[in-house]
C-alpha positions in Angstrom: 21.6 9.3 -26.7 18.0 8.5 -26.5 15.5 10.6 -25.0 12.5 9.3 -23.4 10.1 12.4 -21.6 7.6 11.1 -18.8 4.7 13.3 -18.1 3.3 12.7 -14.5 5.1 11.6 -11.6 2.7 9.0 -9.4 2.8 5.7 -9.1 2.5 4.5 -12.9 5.3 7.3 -13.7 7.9 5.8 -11.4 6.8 2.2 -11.8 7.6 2.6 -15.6 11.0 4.4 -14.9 11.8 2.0 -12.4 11.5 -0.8 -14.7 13.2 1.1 -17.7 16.1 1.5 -15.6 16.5 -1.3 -15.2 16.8 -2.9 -18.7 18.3 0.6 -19.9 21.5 2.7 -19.1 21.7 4.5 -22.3 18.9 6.6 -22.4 18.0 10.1 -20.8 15.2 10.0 -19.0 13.0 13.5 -17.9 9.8 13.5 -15.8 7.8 16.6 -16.3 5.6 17.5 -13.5 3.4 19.6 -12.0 3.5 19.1 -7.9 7.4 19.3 -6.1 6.1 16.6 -3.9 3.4 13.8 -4.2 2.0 11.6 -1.8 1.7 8.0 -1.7 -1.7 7.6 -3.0 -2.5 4.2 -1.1 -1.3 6.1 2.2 -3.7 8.9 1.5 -6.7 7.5 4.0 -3.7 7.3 6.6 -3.1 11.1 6.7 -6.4 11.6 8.4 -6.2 9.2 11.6 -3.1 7.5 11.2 -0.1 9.7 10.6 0.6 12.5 12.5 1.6 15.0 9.3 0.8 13.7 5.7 4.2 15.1 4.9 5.2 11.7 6.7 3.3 10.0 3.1 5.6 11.5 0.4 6.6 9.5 -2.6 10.4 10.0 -2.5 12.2 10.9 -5.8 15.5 10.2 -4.4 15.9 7.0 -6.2 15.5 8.1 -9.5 17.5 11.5 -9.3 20.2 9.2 -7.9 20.1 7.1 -10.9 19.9 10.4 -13.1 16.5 11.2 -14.2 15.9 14.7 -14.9 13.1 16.1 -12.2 11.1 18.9 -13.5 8.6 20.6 -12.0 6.1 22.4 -14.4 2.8 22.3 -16.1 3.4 20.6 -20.0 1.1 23.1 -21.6 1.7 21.3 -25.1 2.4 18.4 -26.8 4.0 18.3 -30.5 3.6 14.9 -31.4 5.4 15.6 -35.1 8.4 17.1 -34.2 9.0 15.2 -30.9 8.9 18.0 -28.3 7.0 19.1 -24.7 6.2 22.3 -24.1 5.8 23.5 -20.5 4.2 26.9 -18.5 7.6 28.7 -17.9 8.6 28.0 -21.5 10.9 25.5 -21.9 10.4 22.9 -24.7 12.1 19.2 -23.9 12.7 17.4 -26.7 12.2 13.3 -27.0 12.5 10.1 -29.0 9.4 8.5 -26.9 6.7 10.0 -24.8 5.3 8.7 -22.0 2.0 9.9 -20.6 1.7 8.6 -16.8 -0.7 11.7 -15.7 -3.0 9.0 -13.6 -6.1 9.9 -12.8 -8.7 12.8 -11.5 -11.4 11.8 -9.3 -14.6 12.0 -10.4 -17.6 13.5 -8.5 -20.9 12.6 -8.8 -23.8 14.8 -9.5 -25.6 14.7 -6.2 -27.6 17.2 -4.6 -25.4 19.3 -2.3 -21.8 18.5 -3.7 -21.0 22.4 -4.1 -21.9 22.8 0.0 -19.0 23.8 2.4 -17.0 20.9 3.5 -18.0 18.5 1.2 -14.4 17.1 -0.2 -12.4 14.8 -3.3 -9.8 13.5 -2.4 -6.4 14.7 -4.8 -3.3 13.0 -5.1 -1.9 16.2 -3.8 0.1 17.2 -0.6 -1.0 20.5 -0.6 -5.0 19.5 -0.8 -4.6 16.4 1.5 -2.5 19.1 4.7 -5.4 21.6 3.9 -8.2 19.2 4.1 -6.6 17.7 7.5 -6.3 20.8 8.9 -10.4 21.1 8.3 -10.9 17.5 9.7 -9.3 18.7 12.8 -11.3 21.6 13.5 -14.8 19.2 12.7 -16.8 19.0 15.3 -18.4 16.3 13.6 -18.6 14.2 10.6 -22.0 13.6 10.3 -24.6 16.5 9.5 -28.2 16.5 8.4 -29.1 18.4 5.3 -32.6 19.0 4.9 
């Protein structure tokens, strides 16, 4: 049986797996990645006004596990490209026929004056940021303050 490893588990990750399925019922699929639980990146914004919890904005992986992709959750420390194999924090290697690198993207911060200050935020594709950094908006007393 064919192996296909996904690294990343967003949006592009699952988009690509739910077409593969699709087409494909002879292949074993594994998604290597780093966070047990991801939110919806669209739904991010909502966490903060809208939703009550951002745990109510989690990308569910119950569709794929139900089809049989293998879920794990680890860091890929290492890529071997020659003989076909992933390499991950706890030390497990995961070999493949094809590789898929769906990581997505980091935000990127520009260089202003007074980015390094207390309370000044990116916003991450991750549930554990997005709670923390609700939890801060809450205790604001406001959201405008004048550096000098």
């Amino acid at each position: 049986m064919k192996k296909i490893v996904v690294i990343g588990g967003g949006v592009a990750a699952k988009g690509f797996l739910n077409a593969s399925l699709a087409l494909n019922h002879d292949i074993e699929y594994t998604v290597i990645r780093s966070n047990a639980k991801g939110p919806v990146p669209c739904g991010i914004p909502y966490a903060f006004g809208t939703l009550k919890d951002p745990r109510q904005n989690i990308s569910s992986d119950k569709n794929l596990i139900d089809q049989g992709v293998n879920l794990v959750i680890d860091d890929v420390v290492r890529v071997d490209t020659e003989n076909r194999n992933v390499y991950t924090g706890t030390g497990k290697t995961y070999p493949y026929d094809r590789l898929v690198m769906a990581t997505g993207s980091l935000p990127m911060f520009p260089p202003l004056p007074g980015k390094d200050l207390k309370g000044i935020h990116v916003i991450e594709k991750d549930l554990d940021r997005v709670v923390s950094m609700k939890t801060e908006v809450e205790k604001a007393k406001s959201a405008y303050k004048k550096f000098s």
